[in-house]
Backbone as numpy.savetxt, mean C-alpha at the origin, in Angstrom:
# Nx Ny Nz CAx CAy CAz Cx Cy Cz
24.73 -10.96 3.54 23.82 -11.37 2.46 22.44 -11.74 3.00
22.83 -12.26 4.14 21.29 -12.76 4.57 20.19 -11.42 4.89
21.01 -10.58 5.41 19.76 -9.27 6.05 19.68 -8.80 4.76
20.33 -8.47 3.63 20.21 -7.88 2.65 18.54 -8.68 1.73
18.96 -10.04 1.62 18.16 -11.08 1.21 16.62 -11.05 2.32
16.25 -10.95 3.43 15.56 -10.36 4.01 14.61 -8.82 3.97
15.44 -8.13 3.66 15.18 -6.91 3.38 14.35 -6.75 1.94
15.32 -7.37 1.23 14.09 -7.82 -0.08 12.86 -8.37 0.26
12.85 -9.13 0.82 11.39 -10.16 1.19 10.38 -9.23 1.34
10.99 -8.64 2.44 10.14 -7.51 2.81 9.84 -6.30 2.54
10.42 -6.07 1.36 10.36 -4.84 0.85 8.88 -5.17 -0.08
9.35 -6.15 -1.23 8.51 -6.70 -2.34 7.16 -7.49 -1.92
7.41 -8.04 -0.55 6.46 -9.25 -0.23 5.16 -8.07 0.33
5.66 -7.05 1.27 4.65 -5.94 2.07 4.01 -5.21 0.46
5.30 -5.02 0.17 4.79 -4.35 -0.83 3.60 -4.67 -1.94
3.60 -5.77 -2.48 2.84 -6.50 -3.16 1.55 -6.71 -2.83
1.37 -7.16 -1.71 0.19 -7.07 -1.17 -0.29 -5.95 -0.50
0.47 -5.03 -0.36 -0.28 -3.32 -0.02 -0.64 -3.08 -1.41
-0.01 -3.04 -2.55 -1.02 -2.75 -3.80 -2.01 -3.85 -4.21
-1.90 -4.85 -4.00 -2.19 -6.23 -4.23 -3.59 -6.27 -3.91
-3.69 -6.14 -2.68 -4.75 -6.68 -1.78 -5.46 -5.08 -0.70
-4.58 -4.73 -0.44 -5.14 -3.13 -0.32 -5.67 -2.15 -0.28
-4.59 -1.91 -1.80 -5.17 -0.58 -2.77 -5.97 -1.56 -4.43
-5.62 -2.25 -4.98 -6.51 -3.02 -6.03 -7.74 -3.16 -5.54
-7.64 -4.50 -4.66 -9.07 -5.10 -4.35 -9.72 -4.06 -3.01
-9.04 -3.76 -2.04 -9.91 -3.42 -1.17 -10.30 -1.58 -1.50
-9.52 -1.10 -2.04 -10.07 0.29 -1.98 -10.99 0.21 -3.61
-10.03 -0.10 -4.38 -10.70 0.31 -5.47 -11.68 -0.97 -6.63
-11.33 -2.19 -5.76 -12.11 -3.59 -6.48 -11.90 -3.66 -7.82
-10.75 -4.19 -8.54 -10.43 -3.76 -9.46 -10.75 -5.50 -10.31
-10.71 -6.42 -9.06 -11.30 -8.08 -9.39 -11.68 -8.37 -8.24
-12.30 -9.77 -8.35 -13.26 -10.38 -6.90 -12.28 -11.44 -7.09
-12.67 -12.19 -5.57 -11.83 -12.86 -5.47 -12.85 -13.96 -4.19
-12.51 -14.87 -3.93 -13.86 -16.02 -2.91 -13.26 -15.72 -1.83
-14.30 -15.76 -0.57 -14.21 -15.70 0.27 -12.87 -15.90 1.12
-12.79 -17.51 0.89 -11.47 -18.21 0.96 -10.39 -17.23 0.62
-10.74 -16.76 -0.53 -8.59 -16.30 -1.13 -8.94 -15.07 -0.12
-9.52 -14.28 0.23 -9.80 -13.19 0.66 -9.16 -13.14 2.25
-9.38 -13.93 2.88 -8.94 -14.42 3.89 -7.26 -14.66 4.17
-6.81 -15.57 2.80 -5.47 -16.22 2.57 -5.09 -14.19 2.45
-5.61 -13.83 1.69 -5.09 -12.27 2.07 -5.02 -11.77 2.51
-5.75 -12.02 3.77 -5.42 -10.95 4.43 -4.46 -11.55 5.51
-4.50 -13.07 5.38 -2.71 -13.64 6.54 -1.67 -12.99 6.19
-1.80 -13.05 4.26 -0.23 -13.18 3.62 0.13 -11.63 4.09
-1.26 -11.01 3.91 -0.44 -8.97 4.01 0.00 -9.30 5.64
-0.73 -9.32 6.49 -0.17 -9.55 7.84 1.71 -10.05 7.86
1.41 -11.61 7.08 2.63 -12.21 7.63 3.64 -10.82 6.72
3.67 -10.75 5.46 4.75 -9.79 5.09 5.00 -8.31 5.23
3.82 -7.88 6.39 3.97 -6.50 6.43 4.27 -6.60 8.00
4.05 -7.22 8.59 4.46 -7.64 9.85 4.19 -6.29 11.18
5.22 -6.13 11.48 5.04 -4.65 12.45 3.98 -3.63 11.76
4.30 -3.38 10.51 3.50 -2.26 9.94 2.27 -2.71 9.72
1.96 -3.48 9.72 0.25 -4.19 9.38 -0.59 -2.97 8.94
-1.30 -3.26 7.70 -2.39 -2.40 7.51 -3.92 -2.76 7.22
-4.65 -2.34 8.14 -6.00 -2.91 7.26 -6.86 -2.53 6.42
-7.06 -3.81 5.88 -7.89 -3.64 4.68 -9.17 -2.86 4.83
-9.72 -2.34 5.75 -11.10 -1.93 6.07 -10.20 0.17 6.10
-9.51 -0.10 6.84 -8.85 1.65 7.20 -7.99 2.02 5.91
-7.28 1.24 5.46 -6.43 1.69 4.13 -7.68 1.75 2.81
-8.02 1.49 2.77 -9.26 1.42 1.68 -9.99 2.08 1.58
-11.07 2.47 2.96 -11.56 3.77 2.90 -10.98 5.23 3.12
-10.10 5.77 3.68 -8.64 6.50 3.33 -8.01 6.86 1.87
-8.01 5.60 1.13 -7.62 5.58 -0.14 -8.74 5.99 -0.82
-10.15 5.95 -0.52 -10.52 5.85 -1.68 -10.77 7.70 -1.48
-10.73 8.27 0.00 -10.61 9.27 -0.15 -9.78 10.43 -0.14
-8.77 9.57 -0.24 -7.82 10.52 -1.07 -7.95 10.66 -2.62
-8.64 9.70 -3.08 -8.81 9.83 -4.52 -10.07 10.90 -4.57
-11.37 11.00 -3.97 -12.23 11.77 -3.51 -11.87 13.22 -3.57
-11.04 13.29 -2.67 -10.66 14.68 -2.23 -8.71 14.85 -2.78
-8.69 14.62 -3.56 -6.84 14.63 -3.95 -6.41 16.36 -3.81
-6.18 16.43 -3.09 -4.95 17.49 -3.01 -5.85 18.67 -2.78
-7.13 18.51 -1.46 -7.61 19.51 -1.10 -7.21 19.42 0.50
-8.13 20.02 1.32 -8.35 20.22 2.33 -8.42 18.73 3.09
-9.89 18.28 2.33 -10.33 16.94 3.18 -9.34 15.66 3.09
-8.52 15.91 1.93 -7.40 14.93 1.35 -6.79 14.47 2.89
-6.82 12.97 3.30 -5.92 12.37 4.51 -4.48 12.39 3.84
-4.11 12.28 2.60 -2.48 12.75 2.68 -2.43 13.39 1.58
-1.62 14.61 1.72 -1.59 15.62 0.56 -0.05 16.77 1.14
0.86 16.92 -0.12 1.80 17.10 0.23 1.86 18.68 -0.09
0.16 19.32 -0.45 -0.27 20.49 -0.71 -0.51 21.01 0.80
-0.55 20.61 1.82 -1.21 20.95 2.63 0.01 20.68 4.32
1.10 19.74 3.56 1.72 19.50 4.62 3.72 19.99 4.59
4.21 20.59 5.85 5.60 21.52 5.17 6.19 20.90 4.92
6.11 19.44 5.42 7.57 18.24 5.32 6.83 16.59 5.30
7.91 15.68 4.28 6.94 14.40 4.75 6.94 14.29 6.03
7.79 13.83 6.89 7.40 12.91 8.30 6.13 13.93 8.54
5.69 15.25 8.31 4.01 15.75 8.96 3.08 15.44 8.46
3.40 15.04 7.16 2.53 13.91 6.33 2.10 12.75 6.86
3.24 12.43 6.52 3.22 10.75 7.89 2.73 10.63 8.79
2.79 11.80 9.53 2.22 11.53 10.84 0.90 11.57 10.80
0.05 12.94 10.21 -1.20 12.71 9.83 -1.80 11.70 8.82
-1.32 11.26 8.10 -1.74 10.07 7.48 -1.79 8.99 8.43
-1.04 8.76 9.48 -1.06 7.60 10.93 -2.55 8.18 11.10
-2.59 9.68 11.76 -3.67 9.70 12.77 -4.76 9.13 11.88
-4.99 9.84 10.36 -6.03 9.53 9.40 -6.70 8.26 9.65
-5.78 7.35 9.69 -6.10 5.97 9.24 -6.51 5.23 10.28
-5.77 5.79 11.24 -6.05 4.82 12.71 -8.19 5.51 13.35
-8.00 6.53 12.97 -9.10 7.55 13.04 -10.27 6.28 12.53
-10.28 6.22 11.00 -11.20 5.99 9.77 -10.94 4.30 10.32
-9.78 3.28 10.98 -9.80 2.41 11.16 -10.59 1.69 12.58
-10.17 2.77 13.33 -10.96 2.40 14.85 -12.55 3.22 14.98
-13.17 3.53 13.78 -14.09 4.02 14.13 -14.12 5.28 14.79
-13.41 6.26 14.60 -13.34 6.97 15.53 -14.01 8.42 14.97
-14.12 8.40 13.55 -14.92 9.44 12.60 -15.94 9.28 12.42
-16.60 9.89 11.82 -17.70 9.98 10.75 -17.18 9.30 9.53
-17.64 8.51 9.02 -17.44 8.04 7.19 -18.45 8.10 6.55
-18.70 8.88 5.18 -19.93 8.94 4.10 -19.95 7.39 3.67
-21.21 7.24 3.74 -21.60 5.70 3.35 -21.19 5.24 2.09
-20.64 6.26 1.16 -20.39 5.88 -0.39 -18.68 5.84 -0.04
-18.22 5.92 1.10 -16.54 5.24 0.76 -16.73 4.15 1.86
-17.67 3.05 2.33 -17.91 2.38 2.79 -18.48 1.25 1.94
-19.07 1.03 1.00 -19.65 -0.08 0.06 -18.45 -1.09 -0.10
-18.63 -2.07 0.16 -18.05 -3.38 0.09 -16.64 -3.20 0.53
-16.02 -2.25 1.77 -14.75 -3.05 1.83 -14.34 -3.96 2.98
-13.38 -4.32 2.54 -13.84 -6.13 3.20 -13.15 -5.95 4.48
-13.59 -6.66 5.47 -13.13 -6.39 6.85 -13.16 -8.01 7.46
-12.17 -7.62 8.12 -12.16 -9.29 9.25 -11.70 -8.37 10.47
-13.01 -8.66 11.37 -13.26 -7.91 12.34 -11.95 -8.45 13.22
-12.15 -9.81 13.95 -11.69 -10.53 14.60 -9.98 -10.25 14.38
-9.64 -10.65 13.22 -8.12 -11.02 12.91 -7.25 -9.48 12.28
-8.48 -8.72 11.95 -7.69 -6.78 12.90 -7.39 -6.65 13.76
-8.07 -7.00 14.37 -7.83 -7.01 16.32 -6.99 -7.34 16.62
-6.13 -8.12 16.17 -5.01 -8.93 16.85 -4.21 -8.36 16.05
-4.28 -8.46 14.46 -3.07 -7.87 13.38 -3.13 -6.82 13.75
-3.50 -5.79 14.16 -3.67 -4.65 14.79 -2.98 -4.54 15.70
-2.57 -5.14 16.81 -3.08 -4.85 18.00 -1.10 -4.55 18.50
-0.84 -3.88 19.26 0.75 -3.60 19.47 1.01 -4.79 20.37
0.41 -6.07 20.44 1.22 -7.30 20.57 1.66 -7.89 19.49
0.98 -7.42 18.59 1.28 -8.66 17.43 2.86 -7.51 16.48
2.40 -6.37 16.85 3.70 -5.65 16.20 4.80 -5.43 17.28
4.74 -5.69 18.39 6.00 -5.84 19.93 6.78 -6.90 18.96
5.58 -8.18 18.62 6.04 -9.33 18.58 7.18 -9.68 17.53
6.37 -8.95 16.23 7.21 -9.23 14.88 8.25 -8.01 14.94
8.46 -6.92 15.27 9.35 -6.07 15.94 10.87 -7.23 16.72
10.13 -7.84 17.58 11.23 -8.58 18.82 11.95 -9.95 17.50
10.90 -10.49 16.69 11.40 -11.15 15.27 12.42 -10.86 14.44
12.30 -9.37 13.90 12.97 -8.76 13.19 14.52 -8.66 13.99
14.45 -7.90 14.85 15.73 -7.61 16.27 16.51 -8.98 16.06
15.41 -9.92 16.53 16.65 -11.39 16.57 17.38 -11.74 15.46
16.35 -11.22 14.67 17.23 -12.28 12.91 17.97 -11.36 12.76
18.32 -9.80 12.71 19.62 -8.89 12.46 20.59 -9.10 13.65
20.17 -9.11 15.15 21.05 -10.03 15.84 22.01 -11.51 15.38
21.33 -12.46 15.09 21.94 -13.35 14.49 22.54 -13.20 13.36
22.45 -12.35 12.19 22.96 -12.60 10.38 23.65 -11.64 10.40
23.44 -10.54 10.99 23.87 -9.14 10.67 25.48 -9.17 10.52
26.24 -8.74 9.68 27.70 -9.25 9.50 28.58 -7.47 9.08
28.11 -6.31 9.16 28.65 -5.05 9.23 27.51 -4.32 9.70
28.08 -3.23 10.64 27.78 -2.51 11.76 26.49 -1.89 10.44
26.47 -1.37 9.11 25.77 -0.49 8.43 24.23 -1.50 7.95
24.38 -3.10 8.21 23.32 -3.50 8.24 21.93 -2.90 9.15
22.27 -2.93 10.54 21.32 -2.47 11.30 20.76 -0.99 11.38
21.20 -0.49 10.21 20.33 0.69 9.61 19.38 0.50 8.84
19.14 -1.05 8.17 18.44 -1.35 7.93 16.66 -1.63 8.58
17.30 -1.57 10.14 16.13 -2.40 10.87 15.17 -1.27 11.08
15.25 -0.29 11.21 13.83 0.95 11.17 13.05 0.72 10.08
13.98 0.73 9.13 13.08 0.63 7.69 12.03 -0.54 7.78
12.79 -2.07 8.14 11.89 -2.89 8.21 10.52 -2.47 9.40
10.97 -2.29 9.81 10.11 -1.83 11.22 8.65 -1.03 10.79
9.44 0.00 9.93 7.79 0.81 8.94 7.92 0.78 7.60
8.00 -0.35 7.20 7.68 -0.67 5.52 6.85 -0.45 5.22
5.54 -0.38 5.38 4.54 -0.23 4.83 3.85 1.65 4.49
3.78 2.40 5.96 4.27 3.10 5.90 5.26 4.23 4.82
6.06 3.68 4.90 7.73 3.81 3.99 7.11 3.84 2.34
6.40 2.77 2.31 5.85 2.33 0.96 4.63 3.61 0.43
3.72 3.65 0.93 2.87 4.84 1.04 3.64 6.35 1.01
4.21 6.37 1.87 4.92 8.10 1.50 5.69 8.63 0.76
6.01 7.16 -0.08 7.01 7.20 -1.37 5.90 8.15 -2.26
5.22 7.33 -2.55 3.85 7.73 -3.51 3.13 8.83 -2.99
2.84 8.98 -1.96 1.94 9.92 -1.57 2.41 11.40 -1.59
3.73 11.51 -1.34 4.80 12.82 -1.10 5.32 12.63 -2.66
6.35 11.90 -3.01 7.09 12.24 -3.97 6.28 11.96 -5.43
5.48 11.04 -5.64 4.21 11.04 -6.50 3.23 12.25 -7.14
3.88 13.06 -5.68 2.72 14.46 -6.34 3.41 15.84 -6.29
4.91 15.37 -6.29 6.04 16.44 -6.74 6.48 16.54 -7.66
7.09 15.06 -8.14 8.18 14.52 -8.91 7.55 13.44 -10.37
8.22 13.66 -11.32 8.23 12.37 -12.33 7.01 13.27 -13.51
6.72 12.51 -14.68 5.62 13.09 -15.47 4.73 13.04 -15.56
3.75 13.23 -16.68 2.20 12.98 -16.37 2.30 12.55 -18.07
1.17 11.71 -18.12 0.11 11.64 -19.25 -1.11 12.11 -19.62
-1.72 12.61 -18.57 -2.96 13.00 -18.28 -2.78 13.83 -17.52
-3.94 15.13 -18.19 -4.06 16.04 -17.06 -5.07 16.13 -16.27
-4.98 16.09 -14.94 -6.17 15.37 -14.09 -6.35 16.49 -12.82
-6.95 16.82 -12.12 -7.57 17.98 -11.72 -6.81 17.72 -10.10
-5.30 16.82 -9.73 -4.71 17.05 -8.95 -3.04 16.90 -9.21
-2.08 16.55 -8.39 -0.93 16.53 -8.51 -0.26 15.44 -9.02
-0.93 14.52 -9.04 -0.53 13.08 -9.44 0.74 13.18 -10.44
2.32 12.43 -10.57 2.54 12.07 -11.41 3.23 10.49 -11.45
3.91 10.33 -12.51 4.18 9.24 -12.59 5.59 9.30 -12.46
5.97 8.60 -11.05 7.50 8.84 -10.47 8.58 8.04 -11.28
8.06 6.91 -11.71 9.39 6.27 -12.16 8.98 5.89 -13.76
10.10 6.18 -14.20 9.55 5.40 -16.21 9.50 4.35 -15.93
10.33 3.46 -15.73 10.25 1.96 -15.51 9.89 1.76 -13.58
9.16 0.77 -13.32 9.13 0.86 -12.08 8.96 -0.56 -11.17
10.56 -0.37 -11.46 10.98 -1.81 -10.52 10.99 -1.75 -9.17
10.87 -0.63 -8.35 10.97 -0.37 -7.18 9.65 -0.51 -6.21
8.55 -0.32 -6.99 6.84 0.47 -5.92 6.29 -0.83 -7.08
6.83 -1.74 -7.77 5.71 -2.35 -8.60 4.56 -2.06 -9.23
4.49 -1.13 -9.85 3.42 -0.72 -10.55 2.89 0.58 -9.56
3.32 0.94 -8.11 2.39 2.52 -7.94 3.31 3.75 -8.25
3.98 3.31 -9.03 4.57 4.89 -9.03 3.76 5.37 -10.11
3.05 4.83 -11.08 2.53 5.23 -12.00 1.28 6.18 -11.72
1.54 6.95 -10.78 0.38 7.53 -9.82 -0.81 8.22 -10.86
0.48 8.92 -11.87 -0.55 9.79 -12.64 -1.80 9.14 -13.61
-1.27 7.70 -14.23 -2.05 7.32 -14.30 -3.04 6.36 -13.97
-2.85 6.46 -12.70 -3.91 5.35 -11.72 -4.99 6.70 -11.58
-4.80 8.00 -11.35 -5.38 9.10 -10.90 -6.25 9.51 -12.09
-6.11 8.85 -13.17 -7.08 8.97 -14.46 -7.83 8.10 -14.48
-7.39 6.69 -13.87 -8.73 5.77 -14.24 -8.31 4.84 -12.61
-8.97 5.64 -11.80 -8.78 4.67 -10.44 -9.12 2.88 -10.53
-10.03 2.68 -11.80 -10.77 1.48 -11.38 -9.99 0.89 -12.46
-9.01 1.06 -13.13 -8.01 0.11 -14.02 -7.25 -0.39 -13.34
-7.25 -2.01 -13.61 -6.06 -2.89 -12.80 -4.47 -2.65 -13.16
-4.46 -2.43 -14.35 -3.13 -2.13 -14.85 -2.79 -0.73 -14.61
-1.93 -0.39 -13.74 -1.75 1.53 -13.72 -0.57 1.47 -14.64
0.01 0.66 -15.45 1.00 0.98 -16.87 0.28 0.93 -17.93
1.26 0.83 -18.63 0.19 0.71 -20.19 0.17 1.69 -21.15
0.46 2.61 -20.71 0.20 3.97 -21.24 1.15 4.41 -22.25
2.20 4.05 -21.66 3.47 4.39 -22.78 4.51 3.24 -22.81
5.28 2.56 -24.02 5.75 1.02 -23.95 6.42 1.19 -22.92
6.90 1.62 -22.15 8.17 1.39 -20.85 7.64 1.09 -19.64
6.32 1.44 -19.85 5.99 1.58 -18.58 4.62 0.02 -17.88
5.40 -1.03 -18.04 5.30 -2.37 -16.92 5.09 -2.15 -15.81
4.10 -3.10 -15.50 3.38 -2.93 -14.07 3.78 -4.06 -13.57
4.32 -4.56 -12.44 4.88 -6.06 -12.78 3.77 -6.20 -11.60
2.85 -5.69 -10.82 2.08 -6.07 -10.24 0.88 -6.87 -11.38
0.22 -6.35 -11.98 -0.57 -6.36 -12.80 0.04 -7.93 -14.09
0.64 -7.92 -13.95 1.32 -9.14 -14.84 0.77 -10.24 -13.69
1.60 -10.15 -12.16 0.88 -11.65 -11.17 -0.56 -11.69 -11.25
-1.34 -10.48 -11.90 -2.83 -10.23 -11.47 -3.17 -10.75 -12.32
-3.08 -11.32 -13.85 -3.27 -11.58 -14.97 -2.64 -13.15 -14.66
-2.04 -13.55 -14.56 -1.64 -15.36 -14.19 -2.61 -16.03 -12.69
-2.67 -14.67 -11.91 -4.10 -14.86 -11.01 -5.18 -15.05 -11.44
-5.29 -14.50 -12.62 -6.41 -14.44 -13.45 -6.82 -15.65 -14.02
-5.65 -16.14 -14.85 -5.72 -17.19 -16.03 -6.25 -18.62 -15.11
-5.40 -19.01 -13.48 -5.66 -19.85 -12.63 -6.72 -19.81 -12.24
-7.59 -18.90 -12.07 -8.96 -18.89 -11.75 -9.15 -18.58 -10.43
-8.13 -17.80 -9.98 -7.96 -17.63 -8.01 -8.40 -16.15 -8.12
-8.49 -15.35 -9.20 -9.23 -13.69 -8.89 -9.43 -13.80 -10.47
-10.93 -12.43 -9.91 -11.72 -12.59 -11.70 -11.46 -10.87 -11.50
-10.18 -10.69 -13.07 -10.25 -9.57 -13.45 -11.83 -9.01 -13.36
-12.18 -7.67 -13.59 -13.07 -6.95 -13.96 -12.72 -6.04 -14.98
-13.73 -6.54 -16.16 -13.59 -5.39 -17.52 -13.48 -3.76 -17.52
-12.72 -3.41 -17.79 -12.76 -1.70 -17.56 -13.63 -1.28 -18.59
């Protein structure tokens, strides 16, 4: 029960804040938020994405050009262009680490305001801090683990984040329906979507990138991300932006 109960944490907790803090605020600014909470965000994605860490400066500009370029050539993940996921995956790694370490060219218009903490990349970044939460993970399935089929679990934890992205990125632009017809593959993987919290709704995030809510569209379809974003709201800790 316990690795199982773990496994959740980390499924929902990475998860949440990869759309949360991410793909909402950092790629597509969908609300502002103070300096301060900005910060508290970028610990919390660290502490719950742990090994997989992503930053807000490389996932953001990446994202926003995949929305840019969806399902061409220049597209960093496109399942038009690649024979199998893991070659996806893999180029989506190089993509990001590329666009994250500086190592490209970037057009100055997928660069405007995304938020970076130079300093505390470096380290969340850095393959000590993922050795570290890696050697974390190992101990606590060492200690709880109670049938041999638990520790099939531990890869997964290992690239959650990852894991989380190629759900959407591969099966998002195969599988599920559309509402909109939009000039790439986008659809919307799950009717109800208790699993990705609100991104499976790909097809229609791919109609209006800068809407906080990617449900809405048809009654079934709950964003349960977008519900914490709205009680974020009401507290006064992030200011929706009017679509």
């Amino acid at each position: 029960m316990a690795i199982l109960l773990f496994f959740i944490v980390l499924w929902y907790g990475g998860l949440f804040f990869q759309t949360f803090f991410l793909h909402r605020y950092a790629a597509h600014q969908t609300f502002t938020m103070s300096r301060r909470a900005e910060k508290v965000s970028f610990v919390l994605t660290w502490i719950f994405q742990g090994s997989s860490y992503l930053s807000a400066y490389g996932y953001g500009i990446m994202h926003r050009m995949h929305h840019a370029y969806a399902d061409t050539e220049n597209d960093p993940h496109s399942p038009k262009y690649d024979k199998n996921l893991m070659k996806m995956m893999l180029r989506t790694k190089d993509n990001y680490q590329d666009i994250n370490n500086k190592d490209v060219y970037v057009e100055e218009k997928f660069l405007i305001n995304v938020p970076q903490w130079k300093s505390f990349d470096h380290f969340a970044s850095s393959m000590l801090s993922r050795i570290l939460w890696g050697a974390l993970y190992f101990l606590f399935f060492l200690f709880f683990v109670t049938a041999w089929w638990q520790w099939l679990l531990l890869p997964l934890a290992f690239l959650m984040a990852p894991i989380h992205g190629a759900i959407i990125n591969w099966f998002a632009h195969i599988y599920g329906y559309v509402n909109f017809k939009v000039n790439d593959t986008s659809k919307n993987l799950l009717p109800i979507d208790f699993l990705m919290m609100g991104e499976s709704y790909h097809n229609n995030h791919h109609r209006n990138s800068g809407k906080p809510n990617f449900g809405g569209v048809r009654w079934h379809e709950i964003d349960p991300t977008y519900v914490v974003m709205k009680m974020l709201h009401s507290f006064k800790l992030i200011q929706l932006k009017r679509v």
